[in-house]
C-alpha positions in Angstrom: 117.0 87.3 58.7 117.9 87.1 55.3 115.1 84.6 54.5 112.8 87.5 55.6 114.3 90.4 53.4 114.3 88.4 50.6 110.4 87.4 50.9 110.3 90.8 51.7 111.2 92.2 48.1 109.5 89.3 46.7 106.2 91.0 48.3 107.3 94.6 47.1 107.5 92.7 43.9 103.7 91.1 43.2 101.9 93.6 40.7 104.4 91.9 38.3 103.8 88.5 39.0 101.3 85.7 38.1 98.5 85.6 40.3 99.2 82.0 41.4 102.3 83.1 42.5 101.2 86.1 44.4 99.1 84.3 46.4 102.2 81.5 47.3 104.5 84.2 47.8 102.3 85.9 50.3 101.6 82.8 52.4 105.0 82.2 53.3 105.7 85.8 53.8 102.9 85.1 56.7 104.3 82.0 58.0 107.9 83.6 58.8 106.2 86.6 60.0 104.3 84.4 62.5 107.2 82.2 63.4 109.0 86.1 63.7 106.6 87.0 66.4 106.6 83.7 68.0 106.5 84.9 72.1 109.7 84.9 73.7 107.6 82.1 76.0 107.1 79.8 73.2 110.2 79.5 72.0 112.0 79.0 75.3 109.8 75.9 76.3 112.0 73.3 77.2 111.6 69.9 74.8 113.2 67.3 77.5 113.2 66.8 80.9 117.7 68.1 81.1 115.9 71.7 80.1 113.1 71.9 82.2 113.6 74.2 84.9 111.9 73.5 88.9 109.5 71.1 90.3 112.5 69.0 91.1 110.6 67.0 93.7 108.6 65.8 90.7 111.1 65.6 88.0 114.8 65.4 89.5 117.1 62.3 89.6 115.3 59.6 91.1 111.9 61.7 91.4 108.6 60.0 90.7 107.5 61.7 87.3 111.4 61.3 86.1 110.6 57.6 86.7 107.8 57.3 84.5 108.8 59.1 81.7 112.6 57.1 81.9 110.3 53.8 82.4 107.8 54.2 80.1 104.9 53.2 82.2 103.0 56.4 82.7 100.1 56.2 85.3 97.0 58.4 85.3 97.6 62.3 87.3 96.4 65.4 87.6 99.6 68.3 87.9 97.9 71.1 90.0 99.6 74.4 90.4 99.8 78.1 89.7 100.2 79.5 85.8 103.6 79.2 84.7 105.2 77.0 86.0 105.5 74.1 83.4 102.4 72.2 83.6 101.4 72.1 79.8 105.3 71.4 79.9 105.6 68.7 81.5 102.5 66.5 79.6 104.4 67.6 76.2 107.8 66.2 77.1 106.3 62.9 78.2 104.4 62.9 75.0 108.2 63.4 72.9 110.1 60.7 75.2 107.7 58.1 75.7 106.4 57.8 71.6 102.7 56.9 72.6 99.7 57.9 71.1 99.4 61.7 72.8 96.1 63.4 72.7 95.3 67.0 73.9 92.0 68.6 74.7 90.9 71.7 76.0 88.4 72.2 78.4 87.9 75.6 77.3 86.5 74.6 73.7 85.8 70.7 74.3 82.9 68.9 75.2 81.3 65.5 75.7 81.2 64.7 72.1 84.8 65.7 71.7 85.8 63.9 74.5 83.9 60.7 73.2 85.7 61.0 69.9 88.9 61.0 71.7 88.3 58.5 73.4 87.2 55.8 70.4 90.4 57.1 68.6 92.6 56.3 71.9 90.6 52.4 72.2 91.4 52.0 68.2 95.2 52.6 69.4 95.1 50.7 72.5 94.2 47.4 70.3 96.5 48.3 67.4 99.5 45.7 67.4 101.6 49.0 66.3 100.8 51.0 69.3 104.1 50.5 71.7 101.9 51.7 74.8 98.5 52.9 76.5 97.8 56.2 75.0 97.9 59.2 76.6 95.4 62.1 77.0 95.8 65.5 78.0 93.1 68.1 79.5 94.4 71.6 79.7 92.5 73.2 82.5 90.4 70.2 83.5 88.7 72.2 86.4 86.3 73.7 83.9 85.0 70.1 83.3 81.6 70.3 84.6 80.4 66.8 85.9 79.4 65.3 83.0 82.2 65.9 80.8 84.6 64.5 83.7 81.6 61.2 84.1 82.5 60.3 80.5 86.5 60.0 81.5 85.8 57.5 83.8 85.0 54.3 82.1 88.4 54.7 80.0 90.5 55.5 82.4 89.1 52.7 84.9 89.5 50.2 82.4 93.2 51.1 81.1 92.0 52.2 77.3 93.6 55.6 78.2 95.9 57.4 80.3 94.8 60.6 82.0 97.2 63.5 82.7 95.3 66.9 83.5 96.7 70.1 84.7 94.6 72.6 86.8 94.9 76.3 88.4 92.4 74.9 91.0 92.3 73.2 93.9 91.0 69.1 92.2 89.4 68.5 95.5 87.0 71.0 95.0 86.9 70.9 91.0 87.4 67.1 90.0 84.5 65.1 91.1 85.7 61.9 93.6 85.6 59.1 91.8 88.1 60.8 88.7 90.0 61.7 91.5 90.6 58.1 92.9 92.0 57.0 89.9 94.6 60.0 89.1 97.6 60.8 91.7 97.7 64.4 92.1 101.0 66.0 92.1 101.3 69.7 93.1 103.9 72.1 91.2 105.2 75.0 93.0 105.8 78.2 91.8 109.7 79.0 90.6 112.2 80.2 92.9 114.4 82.5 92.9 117.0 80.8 91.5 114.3 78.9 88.9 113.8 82.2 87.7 117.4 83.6 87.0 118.5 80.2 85.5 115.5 80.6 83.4 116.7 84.6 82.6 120.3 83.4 81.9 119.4 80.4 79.3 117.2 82.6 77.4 119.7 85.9 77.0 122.3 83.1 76.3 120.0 81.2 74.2 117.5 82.9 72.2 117.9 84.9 68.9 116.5 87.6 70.0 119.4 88.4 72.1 122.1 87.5 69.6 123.1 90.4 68.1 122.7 93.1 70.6 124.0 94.3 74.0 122.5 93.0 77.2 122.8 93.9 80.0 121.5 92.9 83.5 121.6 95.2 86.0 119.3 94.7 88.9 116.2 92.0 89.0 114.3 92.5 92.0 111.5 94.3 89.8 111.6 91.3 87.5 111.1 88.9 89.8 109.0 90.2 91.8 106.3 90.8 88.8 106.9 87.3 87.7 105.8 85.9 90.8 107.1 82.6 90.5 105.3 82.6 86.9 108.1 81.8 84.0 106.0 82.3 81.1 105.7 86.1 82.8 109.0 86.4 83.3 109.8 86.1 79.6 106.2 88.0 78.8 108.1 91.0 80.5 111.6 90.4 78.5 109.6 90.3 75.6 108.0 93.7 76.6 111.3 95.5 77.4 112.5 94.7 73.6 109.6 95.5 71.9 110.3 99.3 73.2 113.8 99.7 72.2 115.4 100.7 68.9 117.4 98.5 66.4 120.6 99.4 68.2 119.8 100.2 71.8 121.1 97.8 74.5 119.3 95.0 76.1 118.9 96.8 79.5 117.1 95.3 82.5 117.0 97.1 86.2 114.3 97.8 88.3 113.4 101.2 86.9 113.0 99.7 83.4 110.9 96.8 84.7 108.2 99.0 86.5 108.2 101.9 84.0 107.6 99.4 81.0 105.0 97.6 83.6 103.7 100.0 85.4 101.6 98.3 87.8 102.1 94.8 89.7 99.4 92.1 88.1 98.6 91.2 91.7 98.1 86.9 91.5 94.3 87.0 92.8 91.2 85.3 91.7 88.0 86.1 93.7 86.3 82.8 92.7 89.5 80.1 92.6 91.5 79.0 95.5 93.7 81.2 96.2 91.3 83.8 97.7 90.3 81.5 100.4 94.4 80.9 100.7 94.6 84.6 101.4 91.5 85.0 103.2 92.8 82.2 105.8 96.5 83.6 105.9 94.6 86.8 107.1 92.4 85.5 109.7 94.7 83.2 111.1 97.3 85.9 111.4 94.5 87.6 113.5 94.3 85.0 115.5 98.2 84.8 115.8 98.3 88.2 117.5 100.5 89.1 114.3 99.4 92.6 113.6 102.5 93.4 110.3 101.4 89.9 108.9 97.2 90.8 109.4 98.2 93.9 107.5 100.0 92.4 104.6 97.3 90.1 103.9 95.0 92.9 104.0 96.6 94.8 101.6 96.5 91.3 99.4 93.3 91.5 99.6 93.0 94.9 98.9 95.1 94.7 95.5 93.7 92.0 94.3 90.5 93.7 94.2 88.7 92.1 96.9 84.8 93.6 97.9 85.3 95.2 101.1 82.3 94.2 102.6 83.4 90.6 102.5 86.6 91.2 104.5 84.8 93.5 106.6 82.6 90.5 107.5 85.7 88.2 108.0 86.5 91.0 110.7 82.9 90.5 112.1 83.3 86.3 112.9 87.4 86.7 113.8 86.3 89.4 116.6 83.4 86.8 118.1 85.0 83.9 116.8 88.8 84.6 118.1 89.0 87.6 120.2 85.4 86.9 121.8 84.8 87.4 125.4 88.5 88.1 126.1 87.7 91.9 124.6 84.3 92.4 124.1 85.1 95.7 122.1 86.2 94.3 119.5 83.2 92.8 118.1 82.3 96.6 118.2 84.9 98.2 116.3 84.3 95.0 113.9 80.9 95.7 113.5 81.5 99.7 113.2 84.0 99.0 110.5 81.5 97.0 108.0 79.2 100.4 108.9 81.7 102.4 107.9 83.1 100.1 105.0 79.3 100.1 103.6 79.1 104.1 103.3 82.5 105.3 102.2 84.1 102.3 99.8 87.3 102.1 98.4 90.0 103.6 98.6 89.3 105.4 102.0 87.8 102.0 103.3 91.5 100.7 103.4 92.2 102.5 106.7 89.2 100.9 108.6 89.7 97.9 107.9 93.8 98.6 108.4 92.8 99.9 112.3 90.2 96.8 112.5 92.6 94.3 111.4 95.2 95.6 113.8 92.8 95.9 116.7 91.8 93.0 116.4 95.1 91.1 116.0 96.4 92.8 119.0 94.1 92.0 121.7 93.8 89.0 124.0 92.0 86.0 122.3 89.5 83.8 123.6 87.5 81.0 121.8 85.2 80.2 124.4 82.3 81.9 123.0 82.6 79.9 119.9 83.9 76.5 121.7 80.4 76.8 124.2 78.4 77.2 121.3 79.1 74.1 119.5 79.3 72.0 122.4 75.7 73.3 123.1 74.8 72.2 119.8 76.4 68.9 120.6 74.4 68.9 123.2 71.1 69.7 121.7 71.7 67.2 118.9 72.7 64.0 121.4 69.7 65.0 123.7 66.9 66.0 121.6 64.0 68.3 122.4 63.9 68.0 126.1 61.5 69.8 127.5 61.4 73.3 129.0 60.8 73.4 132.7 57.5 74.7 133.9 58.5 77.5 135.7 60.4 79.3 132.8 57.5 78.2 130.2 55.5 81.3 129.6 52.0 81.5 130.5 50.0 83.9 128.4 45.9 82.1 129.2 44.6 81.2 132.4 44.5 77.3 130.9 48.3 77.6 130.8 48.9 79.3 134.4 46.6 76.3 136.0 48.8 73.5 134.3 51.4 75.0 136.0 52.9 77.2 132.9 55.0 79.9 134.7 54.4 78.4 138.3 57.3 79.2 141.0 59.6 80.8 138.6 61.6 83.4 140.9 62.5 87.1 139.2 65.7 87.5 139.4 65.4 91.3 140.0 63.5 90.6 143.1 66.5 89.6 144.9 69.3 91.0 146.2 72.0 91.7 143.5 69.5 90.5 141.4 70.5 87.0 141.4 68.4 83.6 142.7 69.4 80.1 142.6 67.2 78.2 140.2 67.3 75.8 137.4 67.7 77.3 133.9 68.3 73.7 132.1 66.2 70.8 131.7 66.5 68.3 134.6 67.4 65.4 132.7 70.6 67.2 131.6 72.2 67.7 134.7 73.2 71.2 134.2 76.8 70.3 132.3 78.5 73.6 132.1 79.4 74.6 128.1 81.0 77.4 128.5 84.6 76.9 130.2 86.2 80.8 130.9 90.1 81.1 129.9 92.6 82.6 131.0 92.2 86.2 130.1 91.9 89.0 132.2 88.6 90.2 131.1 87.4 86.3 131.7 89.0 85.6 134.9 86.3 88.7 136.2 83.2 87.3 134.6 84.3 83.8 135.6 85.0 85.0 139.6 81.7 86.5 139.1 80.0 83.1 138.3 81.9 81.3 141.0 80.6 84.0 143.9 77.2 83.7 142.6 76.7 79.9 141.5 79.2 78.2 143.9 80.4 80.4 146.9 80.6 77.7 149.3 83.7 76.5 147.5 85.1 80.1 148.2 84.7 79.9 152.0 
């Protein structure tokens, strides 16, 4: 601090100085007020693996990253997880303690040529008799790699001239093409814990100049962990936030009304076009499908604040009431449908509540797959069979050329008959009539199954 108030006056001071000097002066007044501002974030990123905080499958005693770094030999990975949760981290620690050649890229502002230039500096190393080991590249966000920038990783890393480590938000089955894939371990960091969190809130109050000189206090962090969502860099984000608002003598004060005034609103950890709006998406359905109406809800309202389109979960509602509810309760494929009407003319916010009674409906009644499990065996069926050929007597018969090949002949209408059912064959002969649709146990089925049994089969009834 005093640093600062003296370069301070030196600034005051530059109408009487040399213009050489001005300029010098001013430059380092910059550079302090820039280290000054530094996020709380920044400076609380741990330098070794003793202050790194989680991930302990990956990085505790005995754990497989642990043993790289403590053995030197570092093998080609991609670290996939959520943002904040020491990612970036963890490649620059292995870059301190293993004293490699360490490269970094960005696949926000890096191309093919950049990666090319890397890559010739990192073979230079590889055959220098100076370079202790294989160096090491880093690609921040490698998921936004399109195919050609990840083609031109794959020479170097197949042939040992570098060592890969990205880190990705997104799912690398979906975003790194195969044959990068097969030559990189993925290892999966999970978002902090409870506990990650408040050891990570004690070491900075404890630890950080920022605190130093004032009063703290810590009265209540359900707010603050629930904003941070597993996300540390948030965490401190939200620290940082709470000081900037207080006065050079005011108390460090964290509870949960100081948390959500200075917030406001929960950033709700949603991305429309990255995984985990399909993770959401499938939490909902399948806690349709679970008869779990509280849980259907919750996702919903996931959905919901995460800004999801309506009509898309609407037509999620549409396939779980055929697809999981089915013949079990007919209705609901009704209300489903009647909800994506209703969904397209009113919008949000009031389209909340038909998709709340949908979702409910539809997670409360009697399932049945049967529907959907007939279908695809038909189109088993269809594709081990082939075209086999309709039967004469259902083929239609529109000319009189038609009606004397026999288009049409003997077919029997149904509604000539008494209950307006006749014995006949629907399939093609050479199929055997195998039945495709097997009724379950539902209440609704067991009727439309008797049904079939009295009209198909009543001799076994007798």
């Amino acid at each position: 601090m005093q640093k600062t108030c003296h370069l301070s006056f030196c600034c005051t001071s530059w109408l009487y100085m040399p213009q050489k000097i001005t300029t010098f002066v001013c430059n380092i007044n910059i550079q302090l007020s820039y280290q000054m501002y530094e996020p709380l974030a920044e400076r609380m990123r741990p330098k070794s693996l003793d202050d790194y905080i989680g991930q302990k499958h990956l990085v505790g005693d005995g754990a497989v990253i642990r043993r790289m770094i403590e053995s030197g030999n570092i093998s080609s990975f991609i670290l996939w997880g959520p943002p904040g949760v020491g990612k970036t981290t963890l490649a620059r620690i292995i870059a301190q303690q293993t004293q490699v050649p360490f490269y970094t890229l960005s696949a926000v502002t890096s191309g093919v040529k950049e990666v090319r230039e890397v890559l010739d500096r990192c073979k230079a190393d590889s055959r220098s008799m100076f370079t202790k080991g294989r160096p090491v590249l880093f690609i921040d966000e490698i998921h936004r790699f399109n195919k050609s920038q990840q083609d031109s990783l794959l020479g170097a890393v197949e042939n040992g001239t570098v060592t890969l480590i990205g880190a990705t938000t997104e799912n690398p089955s979906f975003e790194v093409i195969r044959p990068l894939l097969s030559r990189a371990q993925v290892y999966v960091l999970q978002p902090l814990d409870r506990d990650d969190l408040l050891e990570l809130l004690d070491r900075a109050i404890k630890t950080d100049k920022m605190f130093q000189d004032r009063e703290v206090r810590i009265e209540q962090t359900d707010a603050l962990l629930r904003f941070a969502g597993g996300d540390a860099r948030k965490l401190l984000n939200i620290l940082d936030l709470i000081m900037q608002a207080l006065g050079p003598l005011e108390p460090f004060v964290v509870n949960d009304q100081i948390v959500t005034d200075r917030l406001q609103q929960n950033p709700v950890a949603f991305d429309k076009g990255g995984e985990m709006h399909y993770d959401i998406i499938s939490a909902f359905i399948k806690s349709i499908r679970g008869s779990d109406p509280d849980a259907a809800v919750y996702w919903l309202a996931r959905l919901i604040a995460g800004g999801e389109d309506p009509k898309f979960i609407a037509r999620r509602l549409c396939i779980s009431a055929a697809e999981d509810i089915g013949l079990a309760n007919p209705n609901a494929l009704l209300l489903a449908n009647a909800t994506f009407d209703v969904i397209s003319k009113i919008g949000w916010p009031e389209g909340r509540i038909p998709l709340s009674e949908c979702a409910i409906y539809l997670a409360s009644s009697p399932k049945s797959n049967s529907a959907y499990l007939a279908i695809d065996e038909a189109l088993a069926l269809v594709n081990q069979t082939g075209d086999a050929p309709v039967p004469l007597h259902l083929r239609n018969a529109p000319t009189k050329l038609m009606k004397q090949l026999g288009y049409g002949k003997d077919y029997q209408y149904a509604h000539d008959f008494p209950g307006h059912f006749v014995r006949q064959e629907y399939m093609p002969e050479q199929l055997n009539h195998p039945q495709l649709w097997h009724p379950q146990d539902t209440p609704a089925e067991a009727k439309l199954a008797t049904r079939m049994q009295q009209l198909w089969h009543p001799e076994q009834d007798s």
